[in-house]
N, C-alpha and C positions, 0 to 999 in steps of 0.2 A: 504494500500500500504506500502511495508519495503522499508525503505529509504534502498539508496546505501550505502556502506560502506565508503565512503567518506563523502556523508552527514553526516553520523552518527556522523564522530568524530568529524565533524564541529560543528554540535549540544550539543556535547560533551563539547566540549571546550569553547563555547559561556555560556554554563551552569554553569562551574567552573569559569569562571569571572562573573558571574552573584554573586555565593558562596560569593566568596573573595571580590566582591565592598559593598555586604550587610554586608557581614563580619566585614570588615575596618568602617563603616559608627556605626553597632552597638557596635563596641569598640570607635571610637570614641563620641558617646552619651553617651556611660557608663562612658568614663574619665571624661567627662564633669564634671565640679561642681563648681557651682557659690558660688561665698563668702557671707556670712550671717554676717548683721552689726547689732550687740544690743547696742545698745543705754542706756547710763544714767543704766548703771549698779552698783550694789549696790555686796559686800561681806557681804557674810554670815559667823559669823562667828562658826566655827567649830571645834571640837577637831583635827579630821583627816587632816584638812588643813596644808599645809607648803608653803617652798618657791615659788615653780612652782607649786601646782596643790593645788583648792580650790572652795569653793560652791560658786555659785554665783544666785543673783537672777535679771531674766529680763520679767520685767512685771510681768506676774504670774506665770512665770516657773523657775523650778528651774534647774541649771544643774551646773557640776563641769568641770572646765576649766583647761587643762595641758597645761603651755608653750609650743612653738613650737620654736626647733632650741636650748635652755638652759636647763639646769637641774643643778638642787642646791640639795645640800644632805640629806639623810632622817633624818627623826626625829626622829624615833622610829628602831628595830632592827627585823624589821620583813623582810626583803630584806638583809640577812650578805652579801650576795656577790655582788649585788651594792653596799652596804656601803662598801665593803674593794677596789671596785675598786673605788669609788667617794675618799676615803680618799688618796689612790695612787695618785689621779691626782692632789692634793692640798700637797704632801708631806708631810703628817701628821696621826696621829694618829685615829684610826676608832672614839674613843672618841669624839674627836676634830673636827671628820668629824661630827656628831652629835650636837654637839656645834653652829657648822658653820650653818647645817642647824637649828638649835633654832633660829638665827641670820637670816636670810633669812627669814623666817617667818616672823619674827617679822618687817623688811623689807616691806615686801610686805603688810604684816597688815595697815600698815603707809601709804603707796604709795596709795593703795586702799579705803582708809578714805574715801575721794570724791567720785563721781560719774566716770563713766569709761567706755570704749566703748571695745566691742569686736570685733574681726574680726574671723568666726572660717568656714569652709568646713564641719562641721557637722564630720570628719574624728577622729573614735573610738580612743581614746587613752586606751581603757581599764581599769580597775582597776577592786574594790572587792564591790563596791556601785553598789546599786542598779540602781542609782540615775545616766543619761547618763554623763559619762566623755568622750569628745570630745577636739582636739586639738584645742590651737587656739593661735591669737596675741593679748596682751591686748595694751590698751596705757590708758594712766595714762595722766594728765596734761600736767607732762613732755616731755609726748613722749614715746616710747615704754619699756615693763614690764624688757623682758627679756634682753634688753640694759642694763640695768639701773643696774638690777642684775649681770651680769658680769661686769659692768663696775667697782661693789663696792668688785669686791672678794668673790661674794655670792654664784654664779654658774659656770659650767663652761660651753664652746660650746657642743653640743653633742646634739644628738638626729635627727627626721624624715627628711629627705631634703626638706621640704616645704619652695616656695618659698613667700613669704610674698605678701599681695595684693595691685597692683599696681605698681609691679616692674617686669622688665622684664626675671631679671634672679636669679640667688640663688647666685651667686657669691659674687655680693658686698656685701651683708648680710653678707654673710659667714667670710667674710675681714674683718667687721669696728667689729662685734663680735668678732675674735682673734685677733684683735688690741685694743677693751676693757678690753680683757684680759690679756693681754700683760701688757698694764700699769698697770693693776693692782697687777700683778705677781712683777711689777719693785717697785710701792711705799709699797710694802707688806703690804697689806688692805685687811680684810675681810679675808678670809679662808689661804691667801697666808700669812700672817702678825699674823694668832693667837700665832706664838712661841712666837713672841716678842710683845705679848701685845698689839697689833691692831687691834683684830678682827672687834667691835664694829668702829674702824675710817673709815671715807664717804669721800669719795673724795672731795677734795674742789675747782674743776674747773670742773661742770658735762659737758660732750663731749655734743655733737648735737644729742642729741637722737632720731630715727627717729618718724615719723608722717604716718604711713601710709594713705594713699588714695584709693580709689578706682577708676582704670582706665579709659580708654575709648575703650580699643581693647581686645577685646573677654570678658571681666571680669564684671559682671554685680552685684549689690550688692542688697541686699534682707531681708525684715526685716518682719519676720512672714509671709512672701507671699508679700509685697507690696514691690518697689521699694525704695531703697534711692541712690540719687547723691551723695552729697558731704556729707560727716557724722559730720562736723562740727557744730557744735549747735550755734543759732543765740547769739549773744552780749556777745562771749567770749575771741576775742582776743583784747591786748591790742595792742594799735597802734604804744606805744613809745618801748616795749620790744618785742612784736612778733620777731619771727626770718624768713627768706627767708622762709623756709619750711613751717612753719605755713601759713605765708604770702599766700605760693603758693595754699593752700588748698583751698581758698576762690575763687568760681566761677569767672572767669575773672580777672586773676593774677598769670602772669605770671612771670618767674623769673625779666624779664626789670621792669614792673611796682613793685615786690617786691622790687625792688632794687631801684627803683625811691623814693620811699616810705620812705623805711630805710635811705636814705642820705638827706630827709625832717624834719629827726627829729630835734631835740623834735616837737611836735605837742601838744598845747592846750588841742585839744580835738579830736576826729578823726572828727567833723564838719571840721575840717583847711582840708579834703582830696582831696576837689576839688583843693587847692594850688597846687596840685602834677600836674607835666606835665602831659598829657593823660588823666583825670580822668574829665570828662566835666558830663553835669547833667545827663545822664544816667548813664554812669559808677557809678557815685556815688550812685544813689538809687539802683543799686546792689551791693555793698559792702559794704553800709553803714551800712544794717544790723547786720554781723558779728561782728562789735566792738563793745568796750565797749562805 
């Protein structure tokens, strides 16, 4: 039987939103992509490495990590025209721009001594190695990589708009990074300061570097296939210096209870926890863990 020609383009049209909802559904499954937390990561160390991007090994794999959101200047002269636009942005000489990134390296060599966590979406940052280079966020004891590198005049802001894990938008990132920079452009340190002999000077009041986390809404974190919650590793924070941030990473602590916490100091030992308002014998055998 031929449908009527009104069925027809009823059918028609029922078909083309049928297109467009599988359409929308398999773009929204292809964006997807959940963040990957490595744990207690070690540097490698390597000739090709520099400030932002370097070998790293987790567990048994090896891969090479580029900052996300900073870029510090090359080492070597094989890119002339990022180095003449990296040395533009520091107002200085491509030389110097070279200098700066020796100094960055050397930087981040330091920072990465210890053990260190990654945060990366698996997303190709490219290069000429074999070996996968992927974007990612590192953090350091302190707190995050490429913070820490702007903060000293080592990098500047620039590069992919990824928004960091755990936070809602790219914006604030974007801010407290050109406000690292900023001061660092004002005390002339690191790339901003090598005229006058500061390249090598570190800031001596380091900012709140961030911590990131891993959410609770949409963002799910994943480590070779298995799960992890909080990527905080047990019995490392101290109880008398932690900061709110740190504070707030630890399952069940929230900014009130950080804050309860921090106006308890000094504390003996983090045993004195249950003195803290709120913190009765359960709370405590979930928090206790994480201190020292």
């Amino acid at each position: 039987m031929i449908p009527s020609p009104l069925l027809f383009l009823q059918l028609v049209r029922r078909a083309a939103l049928v297109v467009v909802f599988l359409g929308v559904a398999i773009v929204n499954l292809g964006a997807r992509s959940d963040w990957i937390v490595l744990e207690n990561c070690r540097l490698i160390l390597n000739p090709a490495n520099d400030g932002d991007s370097f070998h790293v090994s987790a567990g048994n794999e090896e891969y090479i990590f580029r900052l996300s959101l900073v870029d510090a200047p090359e080492t070597e002269g094989m890119d002339p025209r990022r180095l003449i636009e990296q040395a533009q942005h520091f107002e200085i000489t491509v030389p110097q721009a070279i200098e700066v990134g020796e100094a960055a390296k050397a930087f981040t060599r330091e920072k990465l001594a210890e053990p260190f966590t990654v945060f990366t979406r698996r997303s190709d940052a490219m290069g000429r190695s074999k070996i996968e280079r992927l974007y990612a966020f590192v953090q350091t004891k302190e707190g995050d990589l490429g913070e820490q590198l702007v903060r000293n005049g080592l990098a500047r802001v620039h590069g992919a708009r990824v928004i960091p894990p755990g936070v809602s938008g790219l914006q604030p990132e974007r801010q407290k990074l050109q406000q690292f920079e900023d001061e660092a452009k004002q005390e002339k340190i690191g790339g901003w300061g090598i005229n006058v002999g500061r390249l090598n000077e570190r800031v001596e009041k380091p900012g709140a570097y961030s911590f990131f986390t891993l959410g609770s809404k949409g963002i799910s974190g994943k480590k070779r296939g298995s799960v992890v919650g909080v990527t905080l590793p047990l019995g490392k924070i101290d109880i008398n210096t932690a900061t709110e941030e740190e504070l707030k990473t630890i399952p069940g602590v929230g900014p009130v209870m950080a804050a309860r916490i921090i106006a308890a100091r000094p504390f003996q030992s983090a045993d004195d926890l249950k003195k803290v308002n709120g913190i009765g014998d359960k709370k405590y055998e979930t928090i206790r863990p994480y201190f020292k």
